[in-house]
N, C-alpha and C positions, 0 to 999 in steps of 0.2 A: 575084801568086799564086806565081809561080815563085822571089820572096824568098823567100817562104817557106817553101815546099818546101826550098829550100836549108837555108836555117837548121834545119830540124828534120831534114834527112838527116843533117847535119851533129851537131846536138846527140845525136843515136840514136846515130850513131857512136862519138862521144866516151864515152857511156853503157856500150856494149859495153865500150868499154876498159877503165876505170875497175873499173868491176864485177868485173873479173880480179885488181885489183890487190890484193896482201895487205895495203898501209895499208887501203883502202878497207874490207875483212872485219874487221880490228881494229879501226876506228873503231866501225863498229858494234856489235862482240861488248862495248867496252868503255861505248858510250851503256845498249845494252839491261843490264849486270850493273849499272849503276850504278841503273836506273830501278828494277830489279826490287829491289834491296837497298832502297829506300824503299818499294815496292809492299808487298813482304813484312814489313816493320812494323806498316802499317796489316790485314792480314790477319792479320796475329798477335794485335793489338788487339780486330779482330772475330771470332776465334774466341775470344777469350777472354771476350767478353760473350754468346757464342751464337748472334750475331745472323747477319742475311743481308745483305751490300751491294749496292750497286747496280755493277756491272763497268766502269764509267765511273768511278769514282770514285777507282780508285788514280791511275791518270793524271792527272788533276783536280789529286791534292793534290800529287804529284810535281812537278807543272809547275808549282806556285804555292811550291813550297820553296826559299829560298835556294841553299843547300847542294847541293843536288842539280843544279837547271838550272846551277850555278855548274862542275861537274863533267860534265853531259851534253855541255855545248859542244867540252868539250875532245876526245871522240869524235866529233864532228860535223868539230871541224878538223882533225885526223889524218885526217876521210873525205875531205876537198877539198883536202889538204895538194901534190897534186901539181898545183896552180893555179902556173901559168898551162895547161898542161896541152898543155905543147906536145910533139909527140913526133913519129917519124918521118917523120908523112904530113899535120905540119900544114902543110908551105911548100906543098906537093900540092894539099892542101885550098885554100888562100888562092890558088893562083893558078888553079883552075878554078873561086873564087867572089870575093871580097875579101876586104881586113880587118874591113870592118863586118860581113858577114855572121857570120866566123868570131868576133868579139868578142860577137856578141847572140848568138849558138849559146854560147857556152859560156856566159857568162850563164845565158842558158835553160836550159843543163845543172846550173849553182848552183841554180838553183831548183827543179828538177825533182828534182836528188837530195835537195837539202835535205828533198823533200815526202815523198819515200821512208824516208828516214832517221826522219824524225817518226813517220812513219806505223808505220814498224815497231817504236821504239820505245812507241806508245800502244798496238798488236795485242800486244804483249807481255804486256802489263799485264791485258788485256784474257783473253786465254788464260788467264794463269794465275787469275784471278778467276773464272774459268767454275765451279769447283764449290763456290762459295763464295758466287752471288749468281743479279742478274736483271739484266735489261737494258728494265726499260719507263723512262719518263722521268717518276721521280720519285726522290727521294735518300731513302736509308735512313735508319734510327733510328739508324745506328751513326754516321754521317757528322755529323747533327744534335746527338746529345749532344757529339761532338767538337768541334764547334765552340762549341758553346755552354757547355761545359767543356773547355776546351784546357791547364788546366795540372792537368790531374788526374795524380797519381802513377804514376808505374812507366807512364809511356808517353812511347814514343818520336818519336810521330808529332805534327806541332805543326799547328793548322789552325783557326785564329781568327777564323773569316769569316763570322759568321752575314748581315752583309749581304748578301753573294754567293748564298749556297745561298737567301736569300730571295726575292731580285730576278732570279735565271735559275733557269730549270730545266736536269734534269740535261744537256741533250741542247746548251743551247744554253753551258753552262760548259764543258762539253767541248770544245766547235768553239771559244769564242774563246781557251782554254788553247792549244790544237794551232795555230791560227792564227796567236797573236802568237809562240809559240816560234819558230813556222817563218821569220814575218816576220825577226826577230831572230836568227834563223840563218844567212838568204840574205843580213842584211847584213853578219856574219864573214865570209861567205865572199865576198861580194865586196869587202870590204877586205883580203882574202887576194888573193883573184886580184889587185887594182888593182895595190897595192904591189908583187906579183911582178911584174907587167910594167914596172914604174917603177923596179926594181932586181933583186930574185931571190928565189924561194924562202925563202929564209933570213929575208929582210927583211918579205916580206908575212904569212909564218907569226908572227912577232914582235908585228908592227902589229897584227893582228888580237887576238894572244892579250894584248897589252897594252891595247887597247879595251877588249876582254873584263874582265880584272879591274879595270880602273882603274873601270869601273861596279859590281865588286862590289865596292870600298872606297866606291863613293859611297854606295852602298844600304849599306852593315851599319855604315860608321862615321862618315858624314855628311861629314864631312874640310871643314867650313865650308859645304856648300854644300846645298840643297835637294836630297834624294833623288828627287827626280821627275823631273832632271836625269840619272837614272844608264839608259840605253836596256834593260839587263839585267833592269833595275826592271821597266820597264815592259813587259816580256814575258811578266812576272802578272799575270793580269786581276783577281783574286780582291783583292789591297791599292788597286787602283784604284777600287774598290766602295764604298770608304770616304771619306765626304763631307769630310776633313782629309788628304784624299792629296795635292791637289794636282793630280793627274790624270785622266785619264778614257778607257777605250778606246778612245773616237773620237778624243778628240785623239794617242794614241799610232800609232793607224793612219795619222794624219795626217800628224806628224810621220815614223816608219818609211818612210811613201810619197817623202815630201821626201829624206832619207838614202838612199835607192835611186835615185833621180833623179838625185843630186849621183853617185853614184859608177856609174852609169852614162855620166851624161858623161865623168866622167875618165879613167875608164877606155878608152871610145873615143878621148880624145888620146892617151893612152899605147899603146893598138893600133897606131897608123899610124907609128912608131917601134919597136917593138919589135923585135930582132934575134932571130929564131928559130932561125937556124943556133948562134948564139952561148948562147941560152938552153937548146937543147937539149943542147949540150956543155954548159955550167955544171949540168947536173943529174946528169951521171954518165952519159951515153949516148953522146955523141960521142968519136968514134975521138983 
């Protein structure tokens, strides 16, 4: 019990910080302008057939759009950019706890900001949709003809998923859109943190952002290989719906789970070697 106390005084701490920092308020500022610039398409579409949406639903189609999640990420790594996130009071912290502790603390702080970061970009969406719909759990008329006509003229919004809006209702496409996003976010960012402890800043910001697209060329341009292959992919629930995907949420969960597992271990070998006097000067801090 008293690990654990540690680790979450620990991970609060680190939160405190971070939360100060101006990458961390521009990661955000730049997830939420990107969501809402997709948001507000599909709101232009439904005002212009009269109709009323469901407030769940820009979220929905934003997190199932290439284009967009391919762009939100990059607000998400500029928010954990300062992984390893070692700074003044971490030799402090590590030697009135350990390395393990202080490696699963900040872990736990990847994951916890990642849920905040989600979360605020789907309340975004969600706000601005307030005078424009409803919120019980069922998908509008305007959502339906979209899907069911996705390459109608003079719209900007792409959304070809009638399996999906068939097979979940609104409440539960929502949760596994926000879910795998987030999956697929805590695992940039702990291949951000991994690599910075296994070299620097420089190098895990890299690693990640190069994971990152080399899944959007798997997904948009196949490059020889099965799209189902691409993890970026598979952080749409909505294309996995489709019995020729190749995929299926649970098996993506499954996998994700695996991918967090591998890089939670390594990253704990990389903890117990990590030079923090050395990494906090390589970041611009030390004297």
């Amino acid at each position: 019990m008293n690990n654990i106390k540690s680790i979450i005084k620990i991970c609060a701490y680190e939160f405190r910080i971070q939360m100060t920092s101006k990458r961390v308020w521009l990661g955000y500022l730049i997830g939420i302008a990107i969501i809402l610039h997709r948001s507000l398409d599909y709101f232009m579409y439904a005002d212009s057939l009269g109709e009323t949406i469901n407030v769940l639903e820009a979220f929905i189609i934003a997190g199932n759009d290439a284009s967009t999640i391919m762009f939100i990420v990059l607000g998400w790594l500029l928010t954990i950019s300062e992984a390893p996130f070692v700074n003044s009071n971490a030799q402090f912290l590590i030697c009135r706890t350990n390395r393990r502790k202080w490696n699963i603390a900040m872990l736990l702080y990847i994951a916890l900001q990642g849920a905040v970061y989600y979360g605020v970009l789907a309340i975004s969406t969600i706000i601005f949709g307030l005078g424009r719909g409803f919120g019980k759990n069922a998908w509008s008329s305007v959502l339906i003809k979209l899907a069911e006509d996705p390459y109608q003229n003079n719209v900007l919004v792409f959304f070809p998923y009638t399996s999906f809006i068939n097979k979940l209702s609104v409440y539960e496409a929502f949760g596994c859109t926000w879910a795998l996003s987030l999956l697929y976010g805590v695992i940039l960012g702990m291949i951000l943190y991994t690599f910075s402890q296994a070299a620097n800043r420089v190098v895990g910001a890299a690693a990640a952002f190069c994971f990152h697209f080399w899944g959007y060329e798997i997904m948009e341009e196949g490059l020889g290989v099965v799209v189902k292959y691409s993890l970026l992919a598979r952080s749409m629930p909505a294309p996995q719906m489709n019995e020729y995907s190749g995929a299926s949420i649970g098996q993506t969960i499954l996998i994700y789970s695996l991918f967090m597992g591998i890089l939670v271990s390594v990253s704990s070998i990389f903890s117990r070697n990590i030079d923090f006097k050395e990494t906090y000067e390589e970041s611009g801090h030390g004297g």
